[in-house]
KERO-936746 format. One record per residue: residue number from 1; residue in one letter; x, y, z of N, C-alpha, C in turn. Coordinates in pm, 1 decimal. Example, Ala and Ser with C-alpha at 12.3 -4.5 7.8 and 13.67 -1.06 7.14 Angstrom:
+-----+------+----------+----------+----------+----------+----------+----------+----------+----------+----------+
: pos : code :     n_px :     n_py :     n_pz :    ca_px :    ca_py :    ca_pz :     c_px :     c_py :     c_pz :
+-----+------+----------+----------+----------+----------+----------+----------+----------+----------+----------+
:   1 :    A :   1319.0 :   -569.0 :    780.0 :   1230.0 :   -450.0 :    780.0 :   1320.0 :   -330.0 :    780.0 :
:   2 :    S :   1285.0 :   -225.0 :    708.0 :   1367.0 :   -106.0 :    714.0 :   1290.0 :      3.0 :    787.0 :
+-----+------+----------+----------+----------+----------+----------+----------+----------+----------+----------+
***
This chain:
+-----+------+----------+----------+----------+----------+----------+----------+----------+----------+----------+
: pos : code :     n_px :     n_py :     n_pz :    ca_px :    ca_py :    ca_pz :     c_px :     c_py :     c_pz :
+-----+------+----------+----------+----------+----------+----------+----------+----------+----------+----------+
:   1 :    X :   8104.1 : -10329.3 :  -2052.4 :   8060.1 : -10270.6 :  -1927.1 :   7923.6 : -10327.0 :  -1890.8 :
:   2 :    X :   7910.2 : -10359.5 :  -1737.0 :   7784.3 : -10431.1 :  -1729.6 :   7694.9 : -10341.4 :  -1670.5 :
:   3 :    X :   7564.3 : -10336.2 :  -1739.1 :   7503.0 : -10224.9 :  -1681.5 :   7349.2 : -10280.5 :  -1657.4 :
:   4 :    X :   7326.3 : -10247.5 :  -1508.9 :   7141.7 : -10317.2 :  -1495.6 :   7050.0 : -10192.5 :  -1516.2 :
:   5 :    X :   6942.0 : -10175.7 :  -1521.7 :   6801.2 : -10121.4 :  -1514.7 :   6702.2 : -10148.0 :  -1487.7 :
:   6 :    X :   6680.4 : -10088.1 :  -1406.6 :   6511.6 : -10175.3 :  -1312.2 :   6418.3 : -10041.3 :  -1361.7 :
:   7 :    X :   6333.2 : -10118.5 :  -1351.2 :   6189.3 : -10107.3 :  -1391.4 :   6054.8 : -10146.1 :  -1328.3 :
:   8 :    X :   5925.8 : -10066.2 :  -1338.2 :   5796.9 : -10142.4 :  -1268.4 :   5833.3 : -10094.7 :  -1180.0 :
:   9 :    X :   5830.1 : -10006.7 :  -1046.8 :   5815.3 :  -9909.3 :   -997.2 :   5709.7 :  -9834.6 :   -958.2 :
:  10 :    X :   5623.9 :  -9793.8 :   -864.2 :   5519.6 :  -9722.4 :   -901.0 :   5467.1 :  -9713.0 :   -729.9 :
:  11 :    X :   5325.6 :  -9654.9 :   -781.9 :   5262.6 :  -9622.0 :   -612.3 :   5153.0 :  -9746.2 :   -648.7 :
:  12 :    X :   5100.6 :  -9821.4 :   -553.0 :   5032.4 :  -9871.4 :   -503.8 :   4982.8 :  -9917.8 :   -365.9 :
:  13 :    X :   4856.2 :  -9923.2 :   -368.5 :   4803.2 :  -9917.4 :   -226.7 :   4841.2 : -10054.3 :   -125.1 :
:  14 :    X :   4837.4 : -10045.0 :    -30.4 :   4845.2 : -10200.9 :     53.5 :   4758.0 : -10311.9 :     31.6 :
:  15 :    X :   4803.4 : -10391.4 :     12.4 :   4749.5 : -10529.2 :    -46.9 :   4768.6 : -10527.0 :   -141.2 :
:  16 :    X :   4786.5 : -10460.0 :   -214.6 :   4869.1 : -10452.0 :   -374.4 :   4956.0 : -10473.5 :   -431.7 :
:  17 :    X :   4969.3 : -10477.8 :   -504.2 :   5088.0 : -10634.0 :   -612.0 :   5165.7 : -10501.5 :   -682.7 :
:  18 :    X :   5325.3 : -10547.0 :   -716.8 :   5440.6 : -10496.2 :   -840.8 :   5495.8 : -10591.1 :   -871.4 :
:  19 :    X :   5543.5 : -10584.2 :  -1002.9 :   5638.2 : -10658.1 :  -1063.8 :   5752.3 : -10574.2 :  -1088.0 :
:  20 :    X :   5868.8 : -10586.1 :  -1058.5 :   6000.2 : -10521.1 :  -1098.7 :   6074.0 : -10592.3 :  -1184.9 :
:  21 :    X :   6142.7 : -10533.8 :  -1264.4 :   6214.1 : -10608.0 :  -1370.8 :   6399.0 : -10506.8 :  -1369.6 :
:  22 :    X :   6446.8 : -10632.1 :  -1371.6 :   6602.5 : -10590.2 :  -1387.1 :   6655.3 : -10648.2 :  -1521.7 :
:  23 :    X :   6655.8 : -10540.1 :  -1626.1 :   6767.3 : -10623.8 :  -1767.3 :   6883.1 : -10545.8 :  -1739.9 :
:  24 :    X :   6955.2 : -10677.1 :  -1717.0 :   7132.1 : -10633.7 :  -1750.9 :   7170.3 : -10626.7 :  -1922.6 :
:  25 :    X :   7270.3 : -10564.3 :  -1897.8 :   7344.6 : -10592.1 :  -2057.9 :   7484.0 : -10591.9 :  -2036.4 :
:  26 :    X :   7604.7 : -10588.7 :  -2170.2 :   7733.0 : -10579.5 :  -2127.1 :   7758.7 : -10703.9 :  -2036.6 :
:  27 :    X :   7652.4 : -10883.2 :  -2048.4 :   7648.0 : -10946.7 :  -1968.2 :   7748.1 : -11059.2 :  -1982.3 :
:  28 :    X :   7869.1 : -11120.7 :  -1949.2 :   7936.4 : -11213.3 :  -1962.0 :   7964.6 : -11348.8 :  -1884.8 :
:  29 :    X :   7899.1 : -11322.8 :  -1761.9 :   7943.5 : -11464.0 :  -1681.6 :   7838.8 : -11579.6 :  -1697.4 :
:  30 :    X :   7964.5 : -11680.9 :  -1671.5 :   7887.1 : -11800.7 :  -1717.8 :   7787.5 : -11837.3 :  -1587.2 :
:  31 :    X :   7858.1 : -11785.7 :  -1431.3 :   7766.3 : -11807.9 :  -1349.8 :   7702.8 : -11679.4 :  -1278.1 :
:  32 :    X :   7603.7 : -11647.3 :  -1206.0 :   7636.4 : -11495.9 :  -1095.6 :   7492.7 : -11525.5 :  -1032.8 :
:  33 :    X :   7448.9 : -11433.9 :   -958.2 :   7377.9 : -11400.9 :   -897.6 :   7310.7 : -11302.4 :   -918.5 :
:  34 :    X :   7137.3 : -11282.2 :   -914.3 :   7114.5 : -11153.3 :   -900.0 :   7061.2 : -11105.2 :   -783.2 :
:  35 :    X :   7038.2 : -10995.0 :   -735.3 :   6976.4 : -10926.8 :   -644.7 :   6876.3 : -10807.8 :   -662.7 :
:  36 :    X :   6814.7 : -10837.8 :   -557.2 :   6709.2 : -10696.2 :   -500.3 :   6748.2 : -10662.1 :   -348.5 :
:  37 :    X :   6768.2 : -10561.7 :   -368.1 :   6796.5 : -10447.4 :   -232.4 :   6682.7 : -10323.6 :   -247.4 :
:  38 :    X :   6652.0 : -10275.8 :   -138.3 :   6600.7 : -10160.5 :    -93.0 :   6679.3 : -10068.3 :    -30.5 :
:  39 :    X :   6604.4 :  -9920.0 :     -6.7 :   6671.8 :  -9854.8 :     97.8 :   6539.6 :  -9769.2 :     95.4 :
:  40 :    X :   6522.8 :  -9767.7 :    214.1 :   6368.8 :  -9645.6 :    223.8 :   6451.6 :  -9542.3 :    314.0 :
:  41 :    X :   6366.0 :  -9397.6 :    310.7 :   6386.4 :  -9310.4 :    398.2 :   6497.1 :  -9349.4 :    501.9 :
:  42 :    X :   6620.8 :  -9288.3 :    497.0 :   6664.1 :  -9263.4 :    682.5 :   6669.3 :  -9363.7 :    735.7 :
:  43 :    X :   6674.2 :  -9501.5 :    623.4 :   6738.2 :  -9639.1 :    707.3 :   6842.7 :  -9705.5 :    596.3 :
:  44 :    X :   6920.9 :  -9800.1 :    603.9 :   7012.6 :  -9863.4 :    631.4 :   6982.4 :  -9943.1 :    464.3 :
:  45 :    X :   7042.1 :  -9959.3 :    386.2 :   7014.2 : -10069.8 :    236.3 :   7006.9 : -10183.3 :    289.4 :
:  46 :    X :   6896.9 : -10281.3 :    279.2 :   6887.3 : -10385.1 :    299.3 :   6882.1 : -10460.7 :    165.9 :
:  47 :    X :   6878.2 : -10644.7 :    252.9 :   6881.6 : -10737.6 :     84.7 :   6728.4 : -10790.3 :     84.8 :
:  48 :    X :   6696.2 : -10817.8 :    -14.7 :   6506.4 : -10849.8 :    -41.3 :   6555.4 : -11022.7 :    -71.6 :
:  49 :    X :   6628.1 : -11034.9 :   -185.1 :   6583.3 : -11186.1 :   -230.4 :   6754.2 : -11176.2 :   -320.1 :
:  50 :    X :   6742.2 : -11291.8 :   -399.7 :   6855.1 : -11288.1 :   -470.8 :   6816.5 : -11484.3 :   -502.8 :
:  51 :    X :   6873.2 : -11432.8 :   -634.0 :   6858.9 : -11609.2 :   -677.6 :   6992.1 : -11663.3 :   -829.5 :
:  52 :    X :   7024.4 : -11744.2 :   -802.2 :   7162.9 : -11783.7 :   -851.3 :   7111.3 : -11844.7 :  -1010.6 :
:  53 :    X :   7207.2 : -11824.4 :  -1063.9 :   7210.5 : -11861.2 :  -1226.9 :   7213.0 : -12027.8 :  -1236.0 :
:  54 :    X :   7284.4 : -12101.5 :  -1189.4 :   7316.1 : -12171.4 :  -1277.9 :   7212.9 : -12317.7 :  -1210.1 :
:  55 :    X :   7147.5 : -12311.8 :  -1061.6 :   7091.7 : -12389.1 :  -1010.3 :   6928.0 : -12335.7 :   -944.6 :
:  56 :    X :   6908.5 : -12194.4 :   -991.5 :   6781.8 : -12100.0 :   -939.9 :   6791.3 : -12143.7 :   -797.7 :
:  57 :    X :   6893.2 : -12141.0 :   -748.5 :   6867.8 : -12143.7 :   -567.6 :   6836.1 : -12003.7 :   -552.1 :
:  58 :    X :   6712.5 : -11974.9 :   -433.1 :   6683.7 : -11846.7 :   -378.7 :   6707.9 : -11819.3 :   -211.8 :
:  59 :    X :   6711.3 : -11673.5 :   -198.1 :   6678.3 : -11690.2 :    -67.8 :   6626.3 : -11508.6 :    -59.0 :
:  60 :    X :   6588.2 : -11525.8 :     80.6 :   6440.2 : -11407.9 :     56.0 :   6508.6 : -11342.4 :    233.8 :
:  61 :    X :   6463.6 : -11233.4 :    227.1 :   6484.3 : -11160.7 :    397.5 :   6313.8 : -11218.5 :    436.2 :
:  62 :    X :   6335.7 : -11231.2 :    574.1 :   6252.0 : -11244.0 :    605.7 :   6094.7 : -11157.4 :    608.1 :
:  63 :    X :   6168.2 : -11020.7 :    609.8 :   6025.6 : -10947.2 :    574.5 :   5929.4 : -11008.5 :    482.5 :
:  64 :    X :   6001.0 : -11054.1 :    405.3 :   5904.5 : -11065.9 :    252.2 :   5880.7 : -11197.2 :    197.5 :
:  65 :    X :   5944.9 : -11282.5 :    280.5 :   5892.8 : -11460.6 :    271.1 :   5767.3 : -11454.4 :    241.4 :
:  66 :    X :   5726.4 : -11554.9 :    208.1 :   5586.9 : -11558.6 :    113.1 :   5497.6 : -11478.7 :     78.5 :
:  67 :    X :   5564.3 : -11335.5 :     51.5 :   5481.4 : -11227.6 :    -23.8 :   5555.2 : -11196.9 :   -179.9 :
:  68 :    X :   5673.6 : -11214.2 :   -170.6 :   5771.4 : -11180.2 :   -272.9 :   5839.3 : -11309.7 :   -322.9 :
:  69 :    X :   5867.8 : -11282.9 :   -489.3 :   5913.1 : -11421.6 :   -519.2 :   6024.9 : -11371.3 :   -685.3 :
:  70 :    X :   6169.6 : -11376.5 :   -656.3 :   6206.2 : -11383.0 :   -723.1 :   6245.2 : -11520.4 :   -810.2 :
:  71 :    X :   6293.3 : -11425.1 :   -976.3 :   6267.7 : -11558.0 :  -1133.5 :   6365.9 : -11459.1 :  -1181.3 :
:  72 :    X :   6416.7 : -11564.7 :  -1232.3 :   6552.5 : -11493.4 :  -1362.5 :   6508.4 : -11545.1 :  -1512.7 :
:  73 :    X :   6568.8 : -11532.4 :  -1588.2 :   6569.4 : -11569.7 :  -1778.6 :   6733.4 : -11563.3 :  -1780.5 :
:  74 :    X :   6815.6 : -11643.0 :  -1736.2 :   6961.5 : -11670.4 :  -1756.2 :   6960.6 : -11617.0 :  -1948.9 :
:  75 :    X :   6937.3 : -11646.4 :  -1970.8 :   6921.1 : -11623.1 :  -2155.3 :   6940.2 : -11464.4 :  -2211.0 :
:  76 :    X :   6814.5 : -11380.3 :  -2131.9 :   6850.3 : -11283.6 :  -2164.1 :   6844.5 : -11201.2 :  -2027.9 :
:  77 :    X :   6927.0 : -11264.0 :  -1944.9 :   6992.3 : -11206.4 :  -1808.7 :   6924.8 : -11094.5 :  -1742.5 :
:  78 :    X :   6762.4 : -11126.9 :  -1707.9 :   6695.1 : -11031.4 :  -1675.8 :   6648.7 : -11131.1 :  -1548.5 :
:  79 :    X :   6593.0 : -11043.5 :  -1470.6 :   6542.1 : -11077.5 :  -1321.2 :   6447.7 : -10965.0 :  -1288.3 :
:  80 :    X :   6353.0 : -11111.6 :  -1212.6 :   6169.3 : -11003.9 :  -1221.5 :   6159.1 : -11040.1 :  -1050.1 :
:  81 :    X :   6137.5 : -10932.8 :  -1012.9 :   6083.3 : -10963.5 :   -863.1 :   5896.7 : -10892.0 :   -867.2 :
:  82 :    X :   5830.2 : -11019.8 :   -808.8 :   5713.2 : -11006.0 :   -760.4 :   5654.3 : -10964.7 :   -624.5 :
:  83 :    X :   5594.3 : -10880.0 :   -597.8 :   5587.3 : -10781.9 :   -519.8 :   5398.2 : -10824.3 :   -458.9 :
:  84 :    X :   5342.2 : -10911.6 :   -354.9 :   5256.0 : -10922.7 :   -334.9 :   5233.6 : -10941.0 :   -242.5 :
:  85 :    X :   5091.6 : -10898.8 :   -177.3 :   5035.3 : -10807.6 :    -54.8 :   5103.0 : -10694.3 :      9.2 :
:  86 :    X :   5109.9 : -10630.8 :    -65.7 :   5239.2 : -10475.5 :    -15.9 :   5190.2 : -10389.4 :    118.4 :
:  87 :    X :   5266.6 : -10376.5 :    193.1 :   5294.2 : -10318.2 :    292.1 :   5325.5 : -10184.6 :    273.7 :
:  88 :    X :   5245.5 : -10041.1 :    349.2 :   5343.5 :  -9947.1 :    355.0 :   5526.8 :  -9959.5 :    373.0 :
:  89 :    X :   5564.4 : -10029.3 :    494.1 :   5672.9 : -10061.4 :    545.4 :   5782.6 : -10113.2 :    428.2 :
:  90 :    X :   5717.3 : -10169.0 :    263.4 :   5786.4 : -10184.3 :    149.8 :   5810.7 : -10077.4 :     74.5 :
:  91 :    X :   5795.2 :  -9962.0 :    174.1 :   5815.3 :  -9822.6 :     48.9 :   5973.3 :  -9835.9 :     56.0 :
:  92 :    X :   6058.7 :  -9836.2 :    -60.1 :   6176.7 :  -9782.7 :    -72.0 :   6233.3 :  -9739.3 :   -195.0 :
:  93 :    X :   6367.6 :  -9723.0 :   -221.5 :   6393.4 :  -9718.1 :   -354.5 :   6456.6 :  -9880.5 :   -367.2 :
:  94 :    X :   6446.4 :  -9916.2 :   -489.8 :   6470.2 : -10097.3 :   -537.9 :   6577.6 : -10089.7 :   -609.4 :
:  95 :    X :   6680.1 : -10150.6 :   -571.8 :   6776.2 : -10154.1 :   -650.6 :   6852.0 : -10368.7 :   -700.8 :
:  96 :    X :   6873.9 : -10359.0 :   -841.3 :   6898.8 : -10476.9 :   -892.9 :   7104.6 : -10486.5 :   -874.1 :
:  97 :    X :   7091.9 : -10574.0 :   -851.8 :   7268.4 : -10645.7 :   -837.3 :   7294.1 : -10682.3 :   -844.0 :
:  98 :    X :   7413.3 : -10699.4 :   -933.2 :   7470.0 : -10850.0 :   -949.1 :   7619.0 : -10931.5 :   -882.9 :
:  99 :    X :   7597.9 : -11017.0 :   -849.2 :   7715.7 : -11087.4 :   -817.3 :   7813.4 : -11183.7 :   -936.9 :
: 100 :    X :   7900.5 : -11160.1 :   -986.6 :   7950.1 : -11273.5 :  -1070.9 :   8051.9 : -11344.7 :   -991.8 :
: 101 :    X :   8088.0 : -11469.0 :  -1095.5 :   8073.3 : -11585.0 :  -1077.6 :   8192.0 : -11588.1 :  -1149.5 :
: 102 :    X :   8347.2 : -11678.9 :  -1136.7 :   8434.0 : -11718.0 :  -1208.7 :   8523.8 : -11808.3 :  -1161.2 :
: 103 :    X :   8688.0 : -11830.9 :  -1200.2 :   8760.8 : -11946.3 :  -1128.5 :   8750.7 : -11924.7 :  -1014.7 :
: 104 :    X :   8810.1 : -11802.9 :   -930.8 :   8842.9 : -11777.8 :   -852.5 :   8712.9 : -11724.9 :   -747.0 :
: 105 :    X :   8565.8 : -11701.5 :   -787.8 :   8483.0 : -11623.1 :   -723.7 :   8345.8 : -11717.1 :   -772.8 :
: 106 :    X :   8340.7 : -11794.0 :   -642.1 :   8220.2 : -11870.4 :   -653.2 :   8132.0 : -11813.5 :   -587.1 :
: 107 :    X :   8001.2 : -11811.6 :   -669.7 :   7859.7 : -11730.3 :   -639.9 :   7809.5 : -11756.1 :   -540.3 :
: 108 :    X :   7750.0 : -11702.4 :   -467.1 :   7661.2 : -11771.6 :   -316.4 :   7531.3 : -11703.2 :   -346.2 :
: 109 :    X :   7467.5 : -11760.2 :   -264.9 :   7330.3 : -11746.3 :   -269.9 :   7300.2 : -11633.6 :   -163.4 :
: 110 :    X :   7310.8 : -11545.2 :   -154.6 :   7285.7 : -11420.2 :    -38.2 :   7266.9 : -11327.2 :    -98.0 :
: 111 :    X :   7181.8 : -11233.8 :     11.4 :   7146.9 : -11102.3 :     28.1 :   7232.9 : -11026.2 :    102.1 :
: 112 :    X :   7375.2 : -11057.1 :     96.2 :   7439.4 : -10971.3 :    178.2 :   7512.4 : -10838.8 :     30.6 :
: 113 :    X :   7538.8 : -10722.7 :    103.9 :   7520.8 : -10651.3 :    -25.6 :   7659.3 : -10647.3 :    -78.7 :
: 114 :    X :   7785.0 : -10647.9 :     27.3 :   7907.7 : -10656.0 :     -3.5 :   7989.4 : -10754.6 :   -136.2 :
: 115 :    X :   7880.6 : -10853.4 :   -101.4 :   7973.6 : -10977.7 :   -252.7 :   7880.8 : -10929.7 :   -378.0 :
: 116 :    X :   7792.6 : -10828.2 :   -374.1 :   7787.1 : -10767.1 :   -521.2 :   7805.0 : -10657.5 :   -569.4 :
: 117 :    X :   7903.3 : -10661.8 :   -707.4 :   7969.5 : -10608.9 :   -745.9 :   7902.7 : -10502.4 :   -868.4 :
: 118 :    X :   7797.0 : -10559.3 :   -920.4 :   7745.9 : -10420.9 :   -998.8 :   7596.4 : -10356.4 :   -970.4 :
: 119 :    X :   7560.8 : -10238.9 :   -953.5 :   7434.0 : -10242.7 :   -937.9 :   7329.0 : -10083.5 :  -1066.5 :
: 120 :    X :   7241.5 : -10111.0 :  -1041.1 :   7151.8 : -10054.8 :  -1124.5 :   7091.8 :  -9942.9 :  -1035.6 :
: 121 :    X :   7060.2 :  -9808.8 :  -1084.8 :   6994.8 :  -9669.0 :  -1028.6 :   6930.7 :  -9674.7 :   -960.4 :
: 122 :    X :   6804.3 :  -9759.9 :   -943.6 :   6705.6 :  -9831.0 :   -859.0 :   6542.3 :  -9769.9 :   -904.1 :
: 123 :    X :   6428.9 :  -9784.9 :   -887.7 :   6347.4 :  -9797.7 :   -885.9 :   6294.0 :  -9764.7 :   -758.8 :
: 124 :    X :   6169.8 :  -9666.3 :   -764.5 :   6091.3 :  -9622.4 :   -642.6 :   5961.5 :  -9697.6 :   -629.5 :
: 125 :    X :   5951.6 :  -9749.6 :   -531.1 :   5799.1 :  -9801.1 :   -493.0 :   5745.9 :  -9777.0 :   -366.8 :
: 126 :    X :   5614.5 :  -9726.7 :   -368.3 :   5564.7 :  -9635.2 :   -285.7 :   5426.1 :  -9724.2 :   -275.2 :
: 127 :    X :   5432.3 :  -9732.1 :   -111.7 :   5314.3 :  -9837.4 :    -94.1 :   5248.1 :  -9744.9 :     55.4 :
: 128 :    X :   5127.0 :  -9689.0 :     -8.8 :   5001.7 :  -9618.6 :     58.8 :   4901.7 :  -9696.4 :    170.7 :
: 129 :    X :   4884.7 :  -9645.9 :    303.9 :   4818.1 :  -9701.7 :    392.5 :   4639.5 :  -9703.2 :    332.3 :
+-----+------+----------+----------+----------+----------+----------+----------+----------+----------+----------+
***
């Protein structure tokens, strides 16, 4: 059973930096994807970033282009998202996801939330004016 957990979480003020960390376990594919999603208050789950196993291709929502920067450890199938110059507007709960990868189900590089298939409880981050 594949199971994620995020971590690093917390309140910090604007202009202020997080690191989040996602370890999967129960991990088997040779290729996949991971993800970061949000969902704050009374809006809609969006995708943050997501970056692929087997070639580290990324791609980022635009909110968070050159403030945020996701990194994986294919090895021990963990994924760290960096969280810098924070915005109130980044308050949400964080959630990690994964997409796998096999004959039939080739990985893409997106933040769309539908092509992933497992996800983790999420993580709260709370960013103060």
């Amino acid at each position: 059973e594949v199971q994620l957990v995020e971590s690093g979480g917390g309140l910090v003020q604007a202009g202020g930096s997080l690191r989040l960390s996602c370890v999967a376990s129960g991990f088997t594919f040779d290729d996949y994807a991971i993800a970061w999603f949000r969902q704050a208050p009374g809006k809609e789950r969006e995708g943050v970033a997501c970056i692929r196993s087997r070639d580290g291709d990324t791609d980022y929502a635009d909110a968070v282009k050159g403030r945020f920067t996701i990194s994986s450890d294919n090895a021990k199938h963990t994924a760290t998202l960096e969280m810098n110059s924070l915005k109130p507007e980044d308050t949400a709960v964080y959630y990690c996801a994964v997409q796998p990868g096999g004959e039939l189900a080739v990985v893409i590089t997106t933040i769309v939330e539908e092509v992933y298939e497992y996800w983790g409880q999420g993580t709260q981050v709370t960013v103060s004016s």
